[in-house]
Each structure stands twice: as structure tokens, then as C-alpha cells.
DRENDO-1510 file (C-alpha; in Angstrom, 1 decimal, always signed):
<recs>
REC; n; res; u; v; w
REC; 1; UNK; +3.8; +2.0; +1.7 .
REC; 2; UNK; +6.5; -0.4; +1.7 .
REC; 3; UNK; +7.6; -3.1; +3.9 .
REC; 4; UNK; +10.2; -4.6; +3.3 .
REC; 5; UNK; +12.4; -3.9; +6.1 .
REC; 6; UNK; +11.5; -3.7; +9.5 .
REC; 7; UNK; +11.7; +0.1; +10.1 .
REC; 8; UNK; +9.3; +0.9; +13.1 .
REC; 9; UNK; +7.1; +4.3; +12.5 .
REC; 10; UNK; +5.3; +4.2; +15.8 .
REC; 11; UNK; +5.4; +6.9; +18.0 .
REC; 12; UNK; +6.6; +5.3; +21.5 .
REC; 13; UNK; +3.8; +5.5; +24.1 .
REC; 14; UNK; +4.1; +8.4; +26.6 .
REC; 15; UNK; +5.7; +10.6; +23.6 .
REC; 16; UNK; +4.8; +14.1; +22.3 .
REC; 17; UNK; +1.8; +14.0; +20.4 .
REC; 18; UNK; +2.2; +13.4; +16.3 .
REC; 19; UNK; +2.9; +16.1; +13.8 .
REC; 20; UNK; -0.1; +15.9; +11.0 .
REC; 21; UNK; +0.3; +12.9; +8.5 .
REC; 22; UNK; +2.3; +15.3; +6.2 .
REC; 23; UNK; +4.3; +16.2; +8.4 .
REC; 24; UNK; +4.6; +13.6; +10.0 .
REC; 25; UNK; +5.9; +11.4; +6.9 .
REC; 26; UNK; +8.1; +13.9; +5.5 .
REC; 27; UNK; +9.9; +13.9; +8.9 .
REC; 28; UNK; +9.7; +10.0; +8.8 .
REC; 29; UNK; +11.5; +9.7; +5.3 .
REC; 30; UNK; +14.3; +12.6; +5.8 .
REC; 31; UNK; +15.3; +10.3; +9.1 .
REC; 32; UNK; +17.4; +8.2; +6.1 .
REC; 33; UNK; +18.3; +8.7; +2.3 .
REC; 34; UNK; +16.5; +5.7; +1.7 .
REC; 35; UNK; +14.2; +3.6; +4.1 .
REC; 36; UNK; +13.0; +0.8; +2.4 .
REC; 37; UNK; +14.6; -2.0; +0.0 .
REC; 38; UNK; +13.4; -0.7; -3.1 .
REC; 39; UNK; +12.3; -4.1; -4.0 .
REC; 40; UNK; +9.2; -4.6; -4.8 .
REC; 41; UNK; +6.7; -6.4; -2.0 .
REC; 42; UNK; +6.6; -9.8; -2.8 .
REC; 43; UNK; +3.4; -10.3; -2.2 .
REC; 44; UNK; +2.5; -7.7; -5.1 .
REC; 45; UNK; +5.1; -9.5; -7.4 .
REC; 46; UNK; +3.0; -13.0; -6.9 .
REC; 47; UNK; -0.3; -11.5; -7.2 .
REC; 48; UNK; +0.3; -9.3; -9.9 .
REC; 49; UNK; +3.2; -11.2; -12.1 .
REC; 50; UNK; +1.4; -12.7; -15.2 .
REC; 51; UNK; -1.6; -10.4; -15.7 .
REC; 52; UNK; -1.9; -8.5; -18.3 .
REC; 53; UNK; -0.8; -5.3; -17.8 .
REC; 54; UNK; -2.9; -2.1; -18.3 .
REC; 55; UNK; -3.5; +1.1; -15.4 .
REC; 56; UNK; -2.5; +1.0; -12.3 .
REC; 57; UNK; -3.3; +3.3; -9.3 .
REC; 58; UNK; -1.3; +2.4; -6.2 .
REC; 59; UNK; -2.2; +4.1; -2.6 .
REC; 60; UNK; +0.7; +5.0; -0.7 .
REC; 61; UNK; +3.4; +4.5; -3.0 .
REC; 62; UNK; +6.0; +5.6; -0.8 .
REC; 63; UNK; +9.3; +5.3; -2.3 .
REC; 64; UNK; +8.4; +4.3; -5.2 .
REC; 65; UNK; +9.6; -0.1; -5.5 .
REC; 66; UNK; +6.1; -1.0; -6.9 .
REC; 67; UNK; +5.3; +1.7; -9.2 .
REC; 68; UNK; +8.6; +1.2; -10.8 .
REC; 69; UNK; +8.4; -2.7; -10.6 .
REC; 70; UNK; +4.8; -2.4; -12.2 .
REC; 71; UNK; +6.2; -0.1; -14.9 .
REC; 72; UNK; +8.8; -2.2; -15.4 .
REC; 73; UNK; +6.1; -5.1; -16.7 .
REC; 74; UNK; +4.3; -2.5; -18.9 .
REC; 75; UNK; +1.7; -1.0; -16.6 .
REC; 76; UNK; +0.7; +2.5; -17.0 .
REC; 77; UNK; +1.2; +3.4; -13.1 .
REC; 78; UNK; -0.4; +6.5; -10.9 .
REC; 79; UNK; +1.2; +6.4; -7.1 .
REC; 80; UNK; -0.1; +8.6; -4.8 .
REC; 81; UNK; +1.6; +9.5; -1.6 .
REC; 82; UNK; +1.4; +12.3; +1.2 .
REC; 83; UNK; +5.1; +12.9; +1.7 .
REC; 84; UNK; +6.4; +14.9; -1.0 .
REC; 85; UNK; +10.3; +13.4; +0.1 .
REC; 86; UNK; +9.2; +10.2; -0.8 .
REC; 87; UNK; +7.9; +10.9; -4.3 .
REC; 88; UNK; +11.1; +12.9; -5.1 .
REC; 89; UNK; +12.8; +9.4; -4.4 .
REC; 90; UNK; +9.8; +7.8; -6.3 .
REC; 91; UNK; +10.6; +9.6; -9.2 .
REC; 92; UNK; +14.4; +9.5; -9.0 .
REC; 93; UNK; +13.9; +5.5; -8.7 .
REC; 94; UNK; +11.8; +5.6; -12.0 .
REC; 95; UNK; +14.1; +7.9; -13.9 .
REC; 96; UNK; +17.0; +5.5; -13.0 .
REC; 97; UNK; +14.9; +2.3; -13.8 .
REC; 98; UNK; +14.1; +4.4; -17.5 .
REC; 99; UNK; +10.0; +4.0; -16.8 .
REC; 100; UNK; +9.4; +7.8; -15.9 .
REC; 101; UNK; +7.2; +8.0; -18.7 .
REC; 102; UNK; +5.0; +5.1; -17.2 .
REC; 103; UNK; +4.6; +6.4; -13.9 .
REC; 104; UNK; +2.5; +9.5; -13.0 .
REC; 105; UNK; +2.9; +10.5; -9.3 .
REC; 106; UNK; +0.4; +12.8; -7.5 .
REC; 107; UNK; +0.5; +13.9; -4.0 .
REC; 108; UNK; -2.3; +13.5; -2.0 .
REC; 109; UNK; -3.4; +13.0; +1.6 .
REC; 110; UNK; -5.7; +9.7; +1.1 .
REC; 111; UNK; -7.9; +10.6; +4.0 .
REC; 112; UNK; -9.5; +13.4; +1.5 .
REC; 113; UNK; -8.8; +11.2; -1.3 .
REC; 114; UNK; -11.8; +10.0; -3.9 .
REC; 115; UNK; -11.9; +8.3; -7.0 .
REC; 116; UNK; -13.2; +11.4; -9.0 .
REC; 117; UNK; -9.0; +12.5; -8.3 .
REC; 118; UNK; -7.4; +10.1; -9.9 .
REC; 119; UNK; -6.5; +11.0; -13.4 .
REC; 120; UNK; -9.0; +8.6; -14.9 .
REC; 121; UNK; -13.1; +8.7; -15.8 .
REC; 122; UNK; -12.5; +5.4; -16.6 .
REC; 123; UNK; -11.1; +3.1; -13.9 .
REC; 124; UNK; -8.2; +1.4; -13.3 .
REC; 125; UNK; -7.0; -2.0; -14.2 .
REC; 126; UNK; -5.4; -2.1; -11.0 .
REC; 127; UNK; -6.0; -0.7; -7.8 .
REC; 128; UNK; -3.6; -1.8; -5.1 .
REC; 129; UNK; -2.4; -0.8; -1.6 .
REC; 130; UNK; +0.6; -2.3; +0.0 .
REC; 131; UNK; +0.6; -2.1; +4.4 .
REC; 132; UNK; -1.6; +0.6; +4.1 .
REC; 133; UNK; -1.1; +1.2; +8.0 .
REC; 134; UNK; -0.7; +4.8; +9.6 .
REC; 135; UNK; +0.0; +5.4; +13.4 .
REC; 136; UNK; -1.0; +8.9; +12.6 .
REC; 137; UNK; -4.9; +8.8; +12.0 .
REC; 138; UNK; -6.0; +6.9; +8.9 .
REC; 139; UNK; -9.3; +5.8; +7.6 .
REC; 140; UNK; -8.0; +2.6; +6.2 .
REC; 141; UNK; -11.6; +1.4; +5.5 .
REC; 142; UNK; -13.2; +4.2; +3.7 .
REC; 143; UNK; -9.9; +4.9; +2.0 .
REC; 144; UNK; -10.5; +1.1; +0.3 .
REC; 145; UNK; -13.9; +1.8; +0.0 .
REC; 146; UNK; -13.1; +4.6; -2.3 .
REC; 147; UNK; -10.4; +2.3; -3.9 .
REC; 148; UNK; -13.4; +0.2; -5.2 .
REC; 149; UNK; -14.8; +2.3; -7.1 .
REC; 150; UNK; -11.5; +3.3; -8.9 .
REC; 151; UNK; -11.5; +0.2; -10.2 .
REC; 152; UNK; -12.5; -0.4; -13.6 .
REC; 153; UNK; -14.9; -3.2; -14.9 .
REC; 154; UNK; -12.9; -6.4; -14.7 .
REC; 155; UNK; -10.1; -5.1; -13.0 .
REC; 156; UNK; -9.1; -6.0; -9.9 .
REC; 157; UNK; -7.9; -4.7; -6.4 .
REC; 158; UNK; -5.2; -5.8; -4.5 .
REC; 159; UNK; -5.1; -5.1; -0.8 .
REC; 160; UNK; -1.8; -6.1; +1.2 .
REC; 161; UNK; -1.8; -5.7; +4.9 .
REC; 162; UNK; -0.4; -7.0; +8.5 .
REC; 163; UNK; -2.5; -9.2; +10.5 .
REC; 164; UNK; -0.4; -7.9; +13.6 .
REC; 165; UNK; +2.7; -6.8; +14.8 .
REC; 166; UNK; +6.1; -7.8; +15.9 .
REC; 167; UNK; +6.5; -7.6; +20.1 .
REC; 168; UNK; +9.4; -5.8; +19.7 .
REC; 169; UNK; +7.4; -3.0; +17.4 .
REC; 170; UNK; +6.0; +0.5; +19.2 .
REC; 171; UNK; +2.8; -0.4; +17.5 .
REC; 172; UNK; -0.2; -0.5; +19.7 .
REC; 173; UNK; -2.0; -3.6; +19.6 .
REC; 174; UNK; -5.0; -2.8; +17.1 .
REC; 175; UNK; -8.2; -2.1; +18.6 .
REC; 176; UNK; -10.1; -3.2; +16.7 .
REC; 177; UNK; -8.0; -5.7; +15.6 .
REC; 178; UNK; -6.8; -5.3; +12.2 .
REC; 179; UNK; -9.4; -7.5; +9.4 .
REC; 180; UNK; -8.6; -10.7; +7.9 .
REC; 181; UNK; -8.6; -10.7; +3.8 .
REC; 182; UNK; -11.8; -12.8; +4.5 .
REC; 183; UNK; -13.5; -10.0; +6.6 .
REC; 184; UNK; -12.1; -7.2; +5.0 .
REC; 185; UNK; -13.7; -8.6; +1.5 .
REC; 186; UNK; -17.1; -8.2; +3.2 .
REC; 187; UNK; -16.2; -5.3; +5.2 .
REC; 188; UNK; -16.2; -4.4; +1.1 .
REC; 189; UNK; -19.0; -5.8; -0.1 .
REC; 190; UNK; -17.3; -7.4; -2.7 .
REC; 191; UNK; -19.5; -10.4; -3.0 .
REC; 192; UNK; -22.7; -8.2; -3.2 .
REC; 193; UNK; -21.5; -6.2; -5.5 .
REC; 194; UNK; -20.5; -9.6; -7.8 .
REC; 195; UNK; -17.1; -9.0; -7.6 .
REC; 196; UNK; -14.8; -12.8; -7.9 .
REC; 197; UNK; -12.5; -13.2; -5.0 .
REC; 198; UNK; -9.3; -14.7; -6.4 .
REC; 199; UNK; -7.2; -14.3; -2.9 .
REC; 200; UNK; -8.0; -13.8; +0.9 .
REC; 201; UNK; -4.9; -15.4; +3.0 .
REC; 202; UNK; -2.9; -15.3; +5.3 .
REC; 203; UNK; +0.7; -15.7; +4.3 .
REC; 204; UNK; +3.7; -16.2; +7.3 .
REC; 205; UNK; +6.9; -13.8; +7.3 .
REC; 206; UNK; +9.8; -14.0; +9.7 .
REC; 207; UNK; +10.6; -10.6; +10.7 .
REC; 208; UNK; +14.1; -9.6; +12.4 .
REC; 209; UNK; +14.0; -7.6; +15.8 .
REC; 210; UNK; +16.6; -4.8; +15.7 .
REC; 211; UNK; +18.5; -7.0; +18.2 .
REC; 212; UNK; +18.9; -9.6; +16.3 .
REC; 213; UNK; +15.5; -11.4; +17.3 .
REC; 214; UNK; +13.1; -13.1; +15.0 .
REC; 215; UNK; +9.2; -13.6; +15.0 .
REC; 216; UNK; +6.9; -15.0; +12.6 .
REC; 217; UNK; +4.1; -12.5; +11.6 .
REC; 218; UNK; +1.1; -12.6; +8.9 .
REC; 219; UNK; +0.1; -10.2; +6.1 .
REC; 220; UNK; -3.3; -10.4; +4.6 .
REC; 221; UNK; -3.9; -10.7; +1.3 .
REC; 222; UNK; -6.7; -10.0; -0.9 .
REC; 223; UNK; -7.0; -9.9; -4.6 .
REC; 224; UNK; -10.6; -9.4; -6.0 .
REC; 225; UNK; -11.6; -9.2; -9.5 .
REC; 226; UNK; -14.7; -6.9; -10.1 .
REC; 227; UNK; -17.3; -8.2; -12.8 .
REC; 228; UNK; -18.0; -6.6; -16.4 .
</recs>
């Protein structure tokens, strides 16, 4: 999912209760022709810019900025997404950027989501998942789990994430709160399983209010590189 605006997807507390995540998302996207920037996360751009490019499976692609940015340095790309309005925009974005024929995109409600669905017997070079954040019920944890073991021997998985909120945001403050790269790495078991941490931070953002106010939030960041 992208982030690089700050649209709010919260339900507001007290409201009717939410539509299922398909629903729920397709509703979200059809509120505007186009919700994000369709830049690609920055965050993904520094990880990611330099390596060598190969297959790429990316969880919540939403509108499509990253696939199309990962195309656009060579990578073979698979986005999945639940809303079907946001991969019709996916794929427009791709067509008009000329890397349709790099980017596969499959819709799929990542809750029921496993590796053995994801085009490849193989692995990816990539696995990566951008604010992978739902206010409609979402096993983040076992959805990353199952992320690990798309990745292919010596690839890598990049997980992007908030550390909180802006206090001008309908989010609920996360209970529990929402893991650090450090803890979500052995949340993971990365380091049992031998896998090279090459990333776990916490990088600041300045965020604007929709009145014109500004806070200072934090996205986690981990990039781990599985062995041979």
C-alpha cells in the first residue's frame, strides 16, 4: 500500500461497523480517481536502488507506484492487491510507464494468501511490503511470515512500516503497539534461520495534518537478506 500522502483510511470511532476488506478497499479507492502520488515510497527507492534486479513479489501493491518503479529498473514484478479498482489503476500506470510486460498483477485477499500462490516454485528475489497496515482485520504477522518463505535463497525481504500515527489520524493507537524493524526481525526469526540483516531503523517523516498542521512520525524499516 502506498503512503505517500496523508490520506486517512480509519474508520472514525463510534461509526458503522467495516464492510469486508474487499469491500472495504474498493470503496476506499473509488472515494478519488487517484489517492496516492504515484511516486514510488522512498524508502523502497533507497533500499532497493542499486541491486541487481531479478523477481519481485510486492504485498499490497495498491495503485501500482512500486511495481512500476521496480519494473522500470528491470525487475520482473508480481503485485498483489485485494481491491480490484486499484489494480485497474495498477495496470493503467504500467501500460502508460511501457513495463506492462514486467508486471504481473494478481488479486488476492493476503489474509488467505501463501507462498505456494504466487506464480513461482522458485522464490523471489524480492519480497517487499510497503505500510502494510489495515484498519479492517489483518494478520500482518503471519502475512510476513508467509512472505519469508517466498523469498528465494539470497534474496531479500523488505518490510516498510509506521511506528505510529499522526494525532490528527482516526487510527487507534496500536494495541499492541506496532514492532520495531528490530523486533519484527525476531518476531521473524530471521537470525535463526541465518538470514543477514542489512536494515532495521527507524527513519523520521514530517507528515501534514489536513489543516495545515505538521508532526514528525517514524516508519520502520527492515531489509534482510536470506542465506544460500
Amino acid at each position: 500500500m502506498q503512503e505517500n500522502q496523508s490520506h486517512q483510511h480509519a474508520a472514525p470511532e463510534g461509526s458503522a461497523p467495516l464492510p469486508p476488506p474487499d469491500q472495504f478497499w474498493d470503496g476506499f479507492y473509488r472515494e478519488s480517481t487517484q489517492v496516492w502520488s504515484g511516486n514510488p515510497n522512498a524508502l523502497l527507492v533507497r533500499e532497493v536502488e542499486g541491486l541487481k534486479p531479478g523477481t519481485a513479489l510486492e504485498l499490497g501493491c495498491g495503485e501500482g507506484a512500486d511495481a512500476v518503479w521496480l519494473a522500470k529498473q528491470g525487475w520482473d514484478v508480481t503485485g498483489m492487491d485485494i481491491s480490484a479498482v486499484a489494480l485497474e489503476r495498477a495496470f493503467a500506470h504500467a501500460r502508460e510507464a511501457g513495463v506492462e510486460n514486467l508486471v504481473t498483477l494478481v488479486e488476492a485477499d493476503l489474509a488467505d494468501w501463501s507462498a505456494t500462490d504466487s506464480g513461482t516454485d522458485h522464490g523471489y528475489d524480492l519480497v517487499c511490503a510497503q505500510f502494510l497496515h489495515s484498519p479492517t482485520d489483518l494478520p500482518r504477522n503471519a502475512i510476513l511470515q508467509r512472505a519469508v518463505s517466498a523469498v528465494a535463497p539470497r534474496g531479500r525481504l523488505l518490510v516498510v512500516g509506521h511506528q505510529g500515527f499522526p494525532p490528527w489520524g482516526r487510527h487507534p493507537v496500536p494495541d499492541p503497539a506496532l514492532p520495531t524493524a528490530e523486533e519484527l526481525a525476531a518476531e521473524l526469526g530471521l537470525a535463526e534461520r541465518g538470514w543477514i540483516i542489512e536494515t532495521a531503523e527507524a527513519i523520521p517523516r514530517t507528515v501534514q495534518g489536513p489543516e495545515g498542521q505538521e508532526a514528525v512520525i517514524h516508519d520502520n524499516v527492515l531489509l534482510a537478506r536470506r542465506g544460500a
